[in-house]
C-alpha positions as CSV (number, residue, x, y, z in Angstrom):
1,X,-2.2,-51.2,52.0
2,X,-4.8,-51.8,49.2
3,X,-7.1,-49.4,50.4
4,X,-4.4,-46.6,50.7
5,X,-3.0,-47.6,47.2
6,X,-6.7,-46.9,45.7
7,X,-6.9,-43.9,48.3
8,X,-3.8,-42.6,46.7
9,X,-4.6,-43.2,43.0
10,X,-8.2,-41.7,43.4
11,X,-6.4,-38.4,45.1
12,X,-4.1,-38.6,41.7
13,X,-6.9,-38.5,39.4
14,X,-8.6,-36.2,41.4
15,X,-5.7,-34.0,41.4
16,X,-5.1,-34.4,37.5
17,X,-8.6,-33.2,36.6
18,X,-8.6,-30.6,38.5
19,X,-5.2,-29.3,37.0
20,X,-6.6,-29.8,34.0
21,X,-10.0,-27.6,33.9
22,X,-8.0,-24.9,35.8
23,X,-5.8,-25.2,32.6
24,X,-8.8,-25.3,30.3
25,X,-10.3,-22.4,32.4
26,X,-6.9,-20.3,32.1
27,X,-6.5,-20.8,28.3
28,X,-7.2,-17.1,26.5
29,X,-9.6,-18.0,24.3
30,X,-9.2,-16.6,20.6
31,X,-11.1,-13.0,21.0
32,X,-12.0,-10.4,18.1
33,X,-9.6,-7.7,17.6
34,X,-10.3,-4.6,16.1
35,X,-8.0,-4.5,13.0
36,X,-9.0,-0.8,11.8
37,X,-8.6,1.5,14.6
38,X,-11.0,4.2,13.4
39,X,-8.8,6.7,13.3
40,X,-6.3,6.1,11.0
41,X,-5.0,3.6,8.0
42,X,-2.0,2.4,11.0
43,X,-1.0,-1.2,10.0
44,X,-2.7,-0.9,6.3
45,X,-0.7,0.3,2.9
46,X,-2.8,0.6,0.0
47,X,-1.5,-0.5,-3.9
48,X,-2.9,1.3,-7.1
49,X,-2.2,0.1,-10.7
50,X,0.2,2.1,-12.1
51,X,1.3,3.4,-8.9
52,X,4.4,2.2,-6.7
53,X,3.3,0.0,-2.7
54,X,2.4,2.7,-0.5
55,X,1.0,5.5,-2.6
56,X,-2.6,6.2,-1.5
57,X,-3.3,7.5,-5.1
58,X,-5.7,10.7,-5.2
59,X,-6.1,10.2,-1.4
60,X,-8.6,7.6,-2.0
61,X,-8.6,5.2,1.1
62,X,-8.8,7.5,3.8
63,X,-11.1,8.1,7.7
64,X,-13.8,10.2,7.7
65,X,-15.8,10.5,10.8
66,X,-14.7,7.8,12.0
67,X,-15.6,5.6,8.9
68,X,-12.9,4.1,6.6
69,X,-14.1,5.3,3.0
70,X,-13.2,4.9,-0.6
71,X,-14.1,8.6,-2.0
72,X,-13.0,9.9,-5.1
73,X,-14.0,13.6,-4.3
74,X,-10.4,14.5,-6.0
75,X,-10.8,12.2,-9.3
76,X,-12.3,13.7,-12.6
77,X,-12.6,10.3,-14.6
78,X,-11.7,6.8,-13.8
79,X,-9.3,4.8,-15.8
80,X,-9.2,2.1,-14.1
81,X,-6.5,2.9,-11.5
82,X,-8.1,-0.3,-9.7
83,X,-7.1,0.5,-5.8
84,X,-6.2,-2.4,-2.9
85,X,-6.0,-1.3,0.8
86,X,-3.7,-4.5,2.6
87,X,-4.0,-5.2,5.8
88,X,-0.2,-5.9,7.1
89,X,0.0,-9.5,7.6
90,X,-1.0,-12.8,6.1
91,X,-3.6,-15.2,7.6
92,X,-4.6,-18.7,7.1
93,X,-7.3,-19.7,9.9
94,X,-9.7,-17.1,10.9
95,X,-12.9,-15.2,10.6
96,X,-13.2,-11.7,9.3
97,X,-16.2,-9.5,10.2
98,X,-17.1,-5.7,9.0
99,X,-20.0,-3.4,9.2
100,X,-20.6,-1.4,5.7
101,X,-22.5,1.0,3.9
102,X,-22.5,2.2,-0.3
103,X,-22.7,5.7,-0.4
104,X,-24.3,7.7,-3.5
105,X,-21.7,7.0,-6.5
106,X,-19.2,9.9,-7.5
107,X,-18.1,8.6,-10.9
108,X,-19.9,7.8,-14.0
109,X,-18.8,5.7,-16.5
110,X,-17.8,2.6,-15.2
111,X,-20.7,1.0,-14.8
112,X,-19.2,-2.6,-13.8
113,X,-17.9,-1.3,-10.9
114,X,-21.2,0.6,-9.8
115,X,-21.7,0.3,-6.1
116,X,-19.1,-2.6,-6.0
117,X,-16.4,-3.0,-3.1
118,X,-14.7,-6.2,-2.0
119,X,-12.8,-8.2,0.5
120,X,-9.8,-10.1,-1.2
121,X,-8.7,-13.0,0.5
122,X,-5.5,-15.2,0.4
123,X,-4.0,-12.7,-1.6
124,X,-0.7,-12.5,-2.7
125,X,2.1,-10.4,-1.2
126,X,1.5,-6.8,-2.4
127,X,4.8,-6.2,-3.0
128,X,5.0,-9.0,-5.6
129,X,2.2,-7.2,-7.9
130,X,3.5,-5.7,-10.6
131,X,3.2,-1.7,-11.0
132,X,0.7,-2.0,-13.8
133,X,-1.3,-5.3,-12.2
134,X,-4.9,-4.3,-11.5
135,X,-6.0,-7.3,-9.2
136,X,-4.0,-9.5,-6.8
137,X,-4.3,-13.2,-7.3
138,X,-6.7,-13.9,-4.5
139,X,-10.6,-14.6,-3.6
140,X,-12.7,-11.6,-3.6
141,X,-15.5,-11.4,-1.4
142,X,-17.5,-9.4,-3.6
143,X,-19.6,-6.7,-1.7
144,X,-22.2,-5.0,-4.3
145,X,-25.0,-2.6,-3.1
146,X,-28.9,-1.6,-5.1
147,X,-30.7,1.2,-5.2
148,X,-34.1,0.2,-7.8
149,X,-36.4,-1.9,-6.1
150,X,-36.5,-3.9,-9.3
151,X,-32.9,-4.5,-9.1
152,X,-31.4,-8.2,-7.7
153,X,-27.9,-7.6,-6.9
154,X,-27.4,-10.2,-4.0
155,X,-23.9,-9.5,-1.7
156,X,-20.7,-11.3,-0.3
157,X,-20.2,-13.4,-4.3
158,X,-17.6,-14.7,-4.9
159,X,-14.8,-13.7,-7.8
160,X,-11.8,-15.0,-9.0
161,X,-8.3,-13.0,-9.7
162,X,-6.1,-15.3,-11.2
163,X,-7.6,-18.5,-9.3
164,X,-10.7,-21.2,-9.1
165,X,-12.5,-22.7,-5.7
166,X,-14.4,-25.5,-5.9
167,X,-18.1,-25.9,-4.8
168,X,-19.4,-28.9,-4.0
169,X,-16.7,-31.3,-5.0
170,X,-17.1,-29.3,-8.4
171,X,-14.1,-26.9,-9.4
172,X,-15.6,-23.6,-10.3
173,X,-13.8,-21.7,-13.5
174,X,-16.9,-19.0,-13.8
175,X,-15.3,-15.6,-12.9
176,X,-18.2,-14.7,-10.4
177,X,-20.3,-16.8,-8.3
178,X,-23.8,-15.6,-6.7
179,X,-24.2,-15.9,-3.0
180,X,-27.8,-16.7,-1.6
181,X,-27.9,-13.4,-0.4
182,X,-30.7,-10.6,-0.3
183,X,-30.3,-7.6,-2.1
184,X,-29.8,-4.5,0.2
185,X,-30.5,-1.1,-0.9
186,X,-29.4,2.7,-0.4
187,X,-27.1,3.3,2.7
188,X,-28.0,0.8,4.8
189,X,-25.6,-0.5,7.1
190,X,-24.5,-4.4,6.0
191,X,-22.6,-6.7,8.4
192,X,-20.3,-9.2,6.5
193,X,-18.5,-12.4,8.4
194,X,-16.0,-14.5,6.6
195,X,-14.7,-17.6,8.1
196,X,-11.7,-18.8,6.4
197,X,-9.9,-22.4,7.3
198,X,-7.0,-22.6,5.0
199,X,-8.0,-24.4,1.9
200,X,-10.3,-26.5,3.6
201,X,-13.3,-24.5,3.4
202,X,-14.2,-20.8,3.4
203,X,-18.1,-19.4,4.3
204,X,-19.8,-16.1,4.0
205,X,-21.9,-14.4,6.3
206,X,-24.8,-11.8,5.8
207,X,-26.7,-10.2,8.7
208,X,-26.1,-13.6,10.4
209,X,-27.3,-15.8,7.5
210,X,-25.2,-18.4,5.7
211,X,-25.1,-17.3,2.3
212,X,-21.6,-19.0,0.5
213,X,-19.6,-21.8,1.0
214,X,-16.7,-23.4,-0.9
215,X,-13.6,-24.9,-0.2
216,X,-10.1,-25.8,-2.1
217,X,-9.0,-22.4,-3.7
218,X,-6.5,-22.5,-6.0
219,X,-4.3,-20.3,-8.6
220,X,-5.8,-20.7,-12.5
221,X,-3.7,-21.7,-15.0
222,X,-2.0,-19.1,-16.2
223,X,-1.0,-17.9,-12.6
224,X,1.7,-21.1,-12.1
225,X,4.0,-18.3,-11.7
226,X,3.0,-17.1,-8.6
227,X,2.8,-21.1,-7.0
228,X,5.7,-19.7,-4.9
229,X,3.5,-18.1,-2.5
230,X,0.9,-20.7,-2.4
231,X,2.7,-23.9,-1.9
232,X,2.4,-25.5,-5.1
233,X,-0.8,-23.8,-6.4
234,X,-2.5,-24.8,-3.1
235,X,-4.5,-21.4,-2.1
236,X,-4.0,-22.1,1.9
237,X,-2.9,-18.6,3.4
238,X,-2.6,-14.7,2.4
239,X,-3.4,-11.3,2.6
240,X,-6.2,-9.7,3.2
241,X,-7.2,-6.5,1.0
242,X,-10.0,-4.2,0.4
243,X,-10.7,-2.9,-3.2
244,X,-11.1,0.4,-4.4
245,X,-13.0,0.1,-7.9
246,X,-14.7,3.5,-8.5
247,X,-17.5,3.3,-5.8
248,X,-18.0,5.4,-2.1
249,X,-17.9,2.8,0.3
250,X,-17.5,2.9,3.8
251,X,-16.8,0.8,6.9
252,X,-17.8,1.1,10.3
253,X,-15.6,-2.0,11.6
254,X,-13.5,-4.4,10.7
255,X,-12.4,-7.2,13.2
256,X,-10.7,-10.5,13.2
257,X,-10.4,-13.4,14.9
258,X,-7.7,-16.0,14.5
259,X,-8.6,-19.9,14.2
């Protein structure tokens, strides 16, 4: 009898594990999902100041080849009708990756925004911007592009609209932070990954290469008002947006990945 009750037992475990990896083998793991479908804006509205949700003002997010573009072939001047293309939903947990290229600049006259494009994470709900408000509260992934050798203009910063993150252990209040990056020139193609995990930490990718991390984003002081959407302050979850600030940008892919 003892011998069939550790015959038994040793068949239960047995049995158990192999339930188990066939479980583990059968989970879906997380995959990449293309969230710009390369032939339209489906599942994106864009938001201009000045301009009500959902007018694509001037027709400046649009495809082209295949490409999703900022162009402002149909502007005359800039005045600072600052654009944001949302992506439909809010994340918390994820990682975000593009392909991306600066195209010769169309405007003059803004030179701040000069081959300048962006990523805004944990942004708030578009629809709670105000018509005149030129930036959501969020984290911008700052993309910037060079042409002069000379010129150091490293990519994926970071910015702050109407919040802080700290680095470190140290809470940052400085508007724009410098990644590690290189500086990358003309037309080239860039590849940007973003891994975002709620508050808890947040790291920037370029060509493969670590070049940002921080952690604990939160709205500034002055933006208590909009605490509503970020559980007490507490930057965890949001939108995600791309800018539109006066420069010809466009992007090859975009795919995401849930955490």
């Amino acid at each position: 009898m003892k011998i069939c009750g550790k015959f038994f037992t040793i068949s239960l475990l047995l049995w158990a594990v192999s339930v188990s990896g066939y479980a583990q083998e059968n989970q879906s793991p997380k995959q990449w999902k293309a969230i710009f479908d390369g032939n339209s804006l489906n599942g994106w509205t864009p938001k201009f100041a000045g301009y009500a949700l959902g007018t694509n003002y001037k027709n400046t997010f649009r495809v082209e080849d295949g490409y999703l573009t900022t162009n402002y072939d149909q502007y005359d001047s800039f005045n600072f009708e600052f654009g944001h293309l949302y992506y439909q939903k809010p994340y918390s947990h994820y990682r975000l990756r593009a392909t991306y290229r600066f195209l010769p600049q169309q405007l003059l006259g803004y030179r701040n925004a000069w081959k300048n494009n962006g990523f805004m994470i944990h942004a708030q709900p578009p629809e709670s911007m105000t018509l005149e408000q030129r930036f959501p509260a969020s984290i911008e992934v700052q993309l910037l592009g060079a042409d002069a050798d000379t010129e150091f203009r490293p990519t994926a910063n970071i910015c702050t609209p109407n919040s802080h993150v700290k680095i470190a252990g140290a809470l940052i209040t400085k508007h724009c932070i410098k990644s590690n990056s290189k500086t990358y020139r003309g037309e080239q193609w860039v590849t940007i990954e973003i891994e975002v995990k709620g508050h808890e930490m947040i790291k920037h990718w370029i060509n493969g290469e670590l070049v940002m991390e921080y952690h604990e984003p939160v709205l500034d002081e002055e933006s208590q008002h909009l605490s509503k959407f970020y559980d007490g302050g507490a930057m965890k979850s949001g939108y995600i947006a791309i800018q539109a600030e006066n420069s010809r940008v466009q992007f090859k892919s975009i795919e995401l990945k849930e955490l």
